[in-house]
Structures are given as C-alpha cells and as structure tokens.
VOPASE-739552 format. One record per residue: x negated, y negated, z negated of N, C-alpha, C in turn; residue in three letters. Coordinates in steps of 0.2 Angstrom, whole numbers, plus 5000, padded with zeros to 4 digits. Last residue first. Example, Ala and Ser with C-alpha at 12.3 -4.5 7.8 and 13.67 -1.06 7.14 Angstrom:
BEGIN
493650114965493250054964493650004961SER;493450284961493850224961493450164961ALA;
This chain:
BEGIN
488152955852487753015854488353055859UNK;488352785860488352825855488052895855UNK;488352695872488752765871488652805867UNK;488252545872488352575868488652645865UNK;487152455886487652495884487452545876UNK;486052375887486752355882487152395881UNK;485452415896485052415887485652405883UNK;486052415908485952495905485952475897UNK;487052295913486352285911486352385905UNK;488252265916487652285922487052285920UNK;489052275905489152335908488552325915UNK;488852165896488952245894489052295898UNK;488552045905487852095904488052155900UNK;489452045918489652065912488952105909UNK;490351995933489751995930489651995923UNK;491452135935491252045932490552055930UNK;491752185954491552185944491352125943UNK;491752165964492252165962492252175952UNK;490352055974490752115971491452105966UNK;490852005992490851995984490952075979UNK;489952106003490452095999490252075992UNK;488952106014488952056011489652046007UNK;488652206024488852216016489052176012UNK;488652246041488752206037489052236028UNK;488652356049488052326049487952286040UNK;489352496057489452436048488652436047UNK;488952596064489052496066489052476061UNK;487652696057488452696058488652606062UNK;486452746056486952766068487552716065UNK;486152726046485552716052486352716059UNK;487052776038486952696038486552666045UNK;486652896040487252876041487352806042UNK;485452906034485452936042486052906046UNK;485652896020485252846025485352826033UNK;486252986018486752906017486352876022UNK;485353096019485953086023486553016023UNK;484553056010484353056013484853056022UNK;485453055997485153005999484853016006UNK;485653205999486253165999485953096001UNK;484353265996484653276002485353236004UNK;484153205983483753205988484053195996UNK;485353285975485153215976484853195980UNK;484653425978485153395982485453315982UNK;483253405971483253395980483953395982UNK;483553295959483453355962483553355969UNK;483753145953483453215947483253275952UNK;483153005957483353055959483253115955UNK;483152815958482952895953483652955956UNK;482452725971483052755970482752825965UNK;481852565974481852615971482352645968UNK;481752485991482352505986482152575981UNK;480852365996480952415995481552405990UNK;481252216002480752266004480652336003UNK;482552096005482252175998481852206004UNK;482952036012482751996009482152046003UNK;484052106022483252096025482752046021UNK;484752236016484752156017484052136017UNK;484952376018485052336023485152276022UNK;484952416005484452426009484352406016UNK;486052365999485452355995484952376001UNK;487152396006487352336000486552305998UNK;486952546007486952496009487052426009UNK;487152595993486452595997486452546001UNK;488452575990487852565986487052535989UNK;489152646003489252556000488652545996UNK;488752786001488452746007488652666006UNK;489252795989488652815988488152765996UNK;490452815994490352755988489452755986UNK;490752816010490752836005490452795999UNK;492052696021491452736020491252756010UNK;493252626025492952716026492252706026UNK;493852546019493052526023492752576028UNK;494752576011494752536016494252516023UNK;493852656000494252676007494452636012UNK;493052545996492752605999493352616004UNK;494152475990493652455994493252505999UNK;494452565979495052555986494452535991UNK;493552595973493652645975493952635982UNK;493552475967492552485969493152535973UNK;494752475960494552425965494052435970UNK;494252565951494752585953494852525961UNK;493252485944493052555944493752585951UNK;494152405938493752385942493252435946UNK;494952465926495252435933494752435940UNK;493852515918494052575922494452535930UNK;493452445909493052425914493452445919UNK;493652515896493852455897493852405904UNK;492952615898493552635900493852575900UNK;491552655894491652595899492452595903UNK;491452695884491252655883491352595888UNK;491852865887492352795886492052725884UNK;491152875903491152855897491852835894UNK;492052935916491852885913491852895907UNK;492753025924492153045922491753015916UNK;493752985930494053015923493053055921UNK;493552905942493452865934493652915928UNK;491752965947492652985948492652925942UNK;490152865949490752915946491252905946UNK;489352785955489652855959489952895957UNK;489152695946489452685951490052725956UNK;488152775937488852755936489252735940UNK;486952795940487452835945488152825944UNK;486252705936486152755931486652785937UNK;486752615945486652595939486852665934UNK;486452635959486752645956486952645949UNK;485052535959485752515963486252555962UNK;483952505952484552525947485252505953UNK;483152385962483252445957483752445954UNK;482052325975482652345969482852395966UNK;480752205975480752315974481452295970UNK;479852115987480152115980480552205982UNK;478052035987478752085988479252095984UNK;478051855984477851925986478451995990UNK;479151725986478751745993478251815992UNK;480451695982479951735978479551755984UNK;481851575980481251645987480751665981UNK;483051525977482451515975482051585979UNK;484451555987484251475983483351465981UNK;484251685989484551645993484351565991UNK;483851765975483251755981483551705988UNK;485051745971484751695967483951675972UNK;485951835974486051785977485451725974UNK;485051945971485051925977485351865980UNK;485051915956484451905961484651925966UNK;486551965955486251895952485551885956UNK;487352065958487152055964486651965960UNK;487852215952487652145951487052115955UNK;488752305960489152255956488852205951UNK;487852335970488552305972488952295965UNK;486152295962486852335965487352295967UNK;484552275957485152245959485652295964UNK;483452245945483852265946484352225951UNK;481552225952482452195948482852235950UNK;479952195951480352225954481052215948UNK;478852075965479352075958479652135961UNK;477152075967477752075969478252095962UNK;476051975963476152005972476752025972UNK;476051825955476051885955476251905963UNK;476151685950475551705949475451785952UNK;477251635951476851645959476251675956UNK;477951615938477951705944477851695951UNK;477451545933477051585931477251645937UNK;478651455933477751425937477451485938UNK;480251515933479651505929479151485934UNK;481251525939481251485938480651455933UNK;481351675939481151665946481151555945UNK;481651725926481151715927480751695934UNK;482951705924482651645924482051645925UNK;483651835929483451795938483151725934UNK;482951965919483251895920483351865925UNK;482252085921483152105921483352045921UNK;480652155930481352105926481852115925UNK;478952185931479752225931480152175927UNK;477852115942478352125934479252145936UNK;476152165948476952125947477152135940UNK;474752145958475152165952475652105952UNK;474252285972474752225968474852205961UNK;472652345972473452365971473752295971UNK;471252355977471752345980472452335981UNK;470652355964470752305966471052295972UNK;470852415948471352445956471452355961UNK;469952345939470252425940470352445944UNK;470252205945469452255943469652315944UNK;471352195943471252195948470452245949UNK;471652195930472152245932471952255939UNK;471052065926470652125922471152205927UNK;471651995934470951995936470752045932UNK;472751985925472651985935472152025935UNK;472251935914472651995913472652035922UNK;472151785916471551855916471651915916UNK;473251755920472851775925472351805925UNK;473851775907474151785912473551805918UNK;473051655901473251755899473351785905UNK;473551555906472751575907472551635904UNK;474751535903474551545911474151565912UNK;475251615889475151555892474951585900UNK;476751725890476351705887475851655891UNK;478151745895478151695889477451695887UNK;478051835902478051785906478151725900UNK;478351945897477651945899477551875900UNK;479651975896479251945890478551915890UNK;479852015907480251945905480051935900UNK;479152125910478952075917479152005910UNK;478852265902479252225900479152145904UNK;477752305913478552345913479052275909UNK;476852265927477252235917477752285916UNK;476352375939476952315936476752305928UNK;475352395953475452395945475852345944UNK;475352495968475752425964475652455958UNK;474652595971474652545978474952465975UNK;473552695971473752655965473852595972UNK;472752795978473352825978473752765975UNK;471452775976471752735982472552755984UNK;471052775963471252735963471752685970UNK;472052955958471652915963471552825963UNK;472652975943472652955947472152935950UNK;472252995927472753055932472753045940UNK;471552895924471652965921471753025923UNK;472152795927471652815931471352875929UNK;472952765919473552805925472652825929UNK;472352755908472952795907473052835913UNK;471652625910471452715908471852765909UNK;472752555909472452565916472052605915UNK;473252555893473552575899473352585906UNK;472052485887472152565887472552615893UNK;471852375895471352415896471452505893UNK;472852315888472952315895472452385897UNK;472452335873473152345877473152365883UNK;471552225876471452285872472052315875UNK;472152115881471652145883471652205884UNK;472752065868473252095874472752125879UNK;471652045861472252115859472652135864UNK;471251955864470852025865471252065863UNK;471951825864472051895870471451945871UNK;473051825851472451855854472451865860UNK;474451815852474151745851473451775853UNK;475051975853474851935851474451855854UNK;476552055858476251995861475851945855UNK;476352235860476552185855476252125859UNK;476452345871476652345863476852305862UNK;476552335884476152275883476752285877UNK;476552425899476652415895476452375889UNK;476452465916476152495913476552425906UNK;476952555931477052505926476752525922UNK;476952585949476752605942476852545937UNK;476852655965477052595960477252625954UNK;475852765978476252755970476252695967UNK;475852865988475852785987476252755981UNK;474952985994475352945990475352895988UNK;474253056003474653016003475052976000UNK;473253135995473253085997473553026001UNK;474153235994474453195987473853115990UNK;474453356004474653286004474453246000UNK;473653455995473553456005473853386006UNK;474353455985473853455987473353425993UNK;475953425983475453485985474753425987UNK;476353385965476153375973475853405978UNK;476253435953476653485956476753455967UNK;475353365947475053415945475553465951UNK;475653225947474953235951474853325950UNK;476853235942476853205950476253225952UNK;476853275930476953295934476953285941UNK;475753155924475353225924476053265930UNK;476853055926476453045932476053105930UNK;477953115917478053105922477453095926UNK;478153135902477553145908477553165916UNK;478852975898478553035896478053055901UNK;478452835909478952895910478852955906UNK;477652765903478252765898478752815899UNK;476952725914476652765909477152795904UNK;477852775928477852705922477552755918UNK;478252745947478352775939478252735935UNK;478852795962479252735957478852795952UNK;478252805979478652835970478552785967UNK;478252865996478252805988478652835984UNK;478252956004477852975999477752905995UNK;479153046015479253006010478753006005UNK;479153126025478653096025479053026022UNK;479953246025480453176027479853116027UNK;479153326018479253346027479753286030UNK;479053276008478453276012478653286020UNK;480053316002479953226002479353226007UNK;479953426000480653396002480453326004UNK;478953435990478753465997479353436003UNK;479553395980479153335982479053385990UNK;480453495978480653415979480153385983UNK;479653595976479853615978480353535982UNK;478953535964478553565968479053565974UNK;480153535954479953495958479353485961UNK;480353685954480853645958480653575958UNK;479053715947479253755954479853715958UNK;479353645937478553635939478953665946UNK;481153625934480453665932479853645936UNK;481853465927481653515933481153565933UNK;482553445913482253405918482053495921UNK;484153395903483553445908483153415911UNK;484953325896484353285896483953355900UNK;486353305898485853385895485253365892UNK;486753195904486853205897486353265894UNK;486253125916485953175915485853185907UNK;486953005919486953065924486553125923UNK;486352915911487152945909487352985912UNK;484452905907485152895910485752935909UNK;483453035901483552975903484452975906UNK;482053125895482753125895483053055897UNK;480653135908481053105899481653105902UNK;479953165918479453145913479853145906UNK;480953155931480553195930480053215923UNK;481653045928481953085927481453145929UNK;480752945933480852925926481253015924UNK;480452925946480352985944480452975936UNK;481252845964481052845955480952925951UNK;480252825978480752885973480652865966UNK;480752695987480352725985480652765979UNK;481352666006481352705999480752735996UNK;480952606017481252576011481252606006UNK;480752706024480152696023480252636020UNK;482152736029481552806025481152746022UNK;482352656040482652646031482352706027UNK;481552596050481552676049481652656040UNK;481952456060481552486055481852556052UNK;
C-alpha cells in the first residue's frame, strides 16, 4: 500500500493560533498556503483534517486550493455540540447550524467524513438522539461518514459506538491506549489517528522543552537513546509506530509549512524502502494524562 494515501493533513494550524510548535501563533500567508496545498497536489495528497472550530481554516482551504483540483478533495470535518440539552430540538438546533456552516463553503461531494468534535460527551446522550442526530447529518451529506472525535478508550466500551462509521483518537509512541485497546475490543468502522507527535513535542531537543514538562525530561532522553540504537530518526519512530499498523486507516498529521510537508513526506519515502518493518515498542513514557493528553497541559503564557 502507498503510505501517502494514509495521510490525511491537519489544518488547525492554518485557521488559529494552536499548539506548542507554534508559540508566535503565525499562520501562513494566502500565497504560501496556495503554495502548500499545490505541494500536496503534485504528491496527490488530497485528505484533510478540519473542524468548524479551526478559526478559518476551511474559508482557507476552499479559497487557496487551486481550483483546477479542489474537486478532489477529500475532506474530514468536525463539527460541535455548545451544550447538552435534555431537548433534542436544541441539539437539533445545533447540529443544523453546524452542517450549514461547512455547506456554506463546501461541495457536498467534497464532504467525505463528519465528526462530533467533543465524540466522549456525545456519547452521554440517549441512543435515540444519537441516531437521529445520524440521520439529520446524513440528509445533508448522505454520502459522508459520521464519527466522533475522542480522548477516552471508555468510549470503545459504550453500545453507542457501533452507532457510527468511524472513530477518530489520539495515538503516538508514547500513548499507545487505543491501539492496545483496538487489540482486545475492535471498532469495526474506520479508525483516524491523531496527535502522533503530540503537538511536535515528541520531536523536540530536551533543551527545547517547556518547563512544564522538564519533570518528564528523563524519558525524553530514553525516546532519544532508543532512536539511536535503532538508527532511525525521531520523526521516522513517530510515524512509524502509527502508520504502519495495519489496525489504523488513516493517520491525521498537522502540518504549519511546506518544509514540514516535505520532511513528512520524506519519512514516509523512508519507511516505504527502509526493512524496519517492526514498531511494536513498549513505550518509554508513563502513561500520564499530564503529559499525553495536550488539554492538561499547563504552560501558562
């Protein structure tokens, strides 16, 4: 299989100030990510990772795409649920502004997955919400998927999540909970991972590090030796670890710039000829929801 066509591009970083590898909070001008997306067209990469929530990330995506392609786009989308009332013409309400939103900007045949953004709260509401919520998401974009974005693996233990076409989850070489959890309990949709560099923290020197995670820094030092021992790059363990287990369908990776771009695209290349077939390492970080889970962290200004 052609590991290109496991990747799908996050664009959080094209719409809003986001993550710990992008303290400036810059984002790309209209000409350098026209210039991106053209880099993704001659690699005939055309899934994307967005979310109404990206600030304005999907007006850029349909506005700096060339034209001549953007029919091929293949875009996964989330969309957002403010409040959980006991009404469901409120949540209705909600739902219906949201799928106006991306229909707004978008093709319907361009709309190939809708997500829950918040998936683990979604799943707290009755069964027969739930499904109408399906069918109201299906009316609009009756070809697309609909899934839920999560951070719990107890949500693979819920009734409710055969209701859905595919999950998407965090998962990297230092938190590997749903992939050892799709070993035990299956989730027979697609499944989409995320956050394999955990905001890029992974891929940083330790004198780089927050101090918020200098508590960590042994294990940081560990991930390094590892690598060496293995000869291979920290960016190539990552990826690999995630896009070479034949349980993950796609792997959404956020990207700020075409040299970003072109380094992902050359792990891949590498991964594709190199013999290191095998990832299956325990990881060396604790499983610690202060340091695998982004929301927790506490980097102050």
């Amino acid at each position: 299989m052609d590991l290109l066509d496991k990747i799908r591009i996050g664009t959080v970083h094209f719409g809003k100030t986001y993550g710990i590898g992008n303290p400036n909070g810059e984002l790309l001008s209209d000409q350098n990510l026209s210039n991106f997306f053209d880099e993704c067209i001659k690699k005939n990469i055309y899934k994307i990772d967005s979310a109404n929530d990206y600030g304005i990330a999907h007006k850029r995506i349909n506005s700096c795409f060339s034209k001549n392609f953007e029919h091929k786009i293949n875009l996964s989308t989330k969309i957002s649920l403010r409040s959980y009332s006991t009404n469901f013409k409120n949540l209705e309400n909600q739902i219906e502004v949201e799928l106006e939103k991306i229909k707004s900007i978008f093709r319907i045949d361009q709309v190939k997955d809708i997500l829950i953004h918040n998936g683990d709260d979604f799943l707290s509401l009755k069964s027969s919400y739930i499904n109408k919520i399906k069918k109201t998401v299906k009316q609009h974009f009756p070809r697309s998927n609909f899934g839920l974005s999560v951070y719990s693996i107890e949500c693979l233990k819920d009734n409710n999540i055969r209701t859905f076409d595919l999950i998407q989850f965090p998962c990297s070489y230092a938190d590997q909970r749903f992939k050892r959890a799709f070993v035990k309990r299956d989730f027979e949709g697609k499944k989409q991972a995320r956050s394999i560099f955990l905001q890029g923290l992974l891929l940083m020197e330790k004198d780089e590090l927050h101090q918020y995670f200098k508590k960590y820094v042994r294990y940081f030092t560990q991930f390094e030796e590892l690598c060496k021992i293995k000869n291979i790059s920290k960016i190539d363990m990552c990826l690999g670890f995630v896009i070479l287990n034949p349980l993950i369908d796609e792997v959404v990776i956020g990207v700020q710039n075409i040299s970003q771009l072109r380094d992902l695209i050359n792990s891949v290349k590498r991964l594709e000829a190199s013999a290191q077939s095998d990832f299956e390492f325990e990881s060396i970080f604790p499983e610690n929801d202060q340091l695998i889970l982004p929301y927790n962290w506490r980097l102050g200004s």
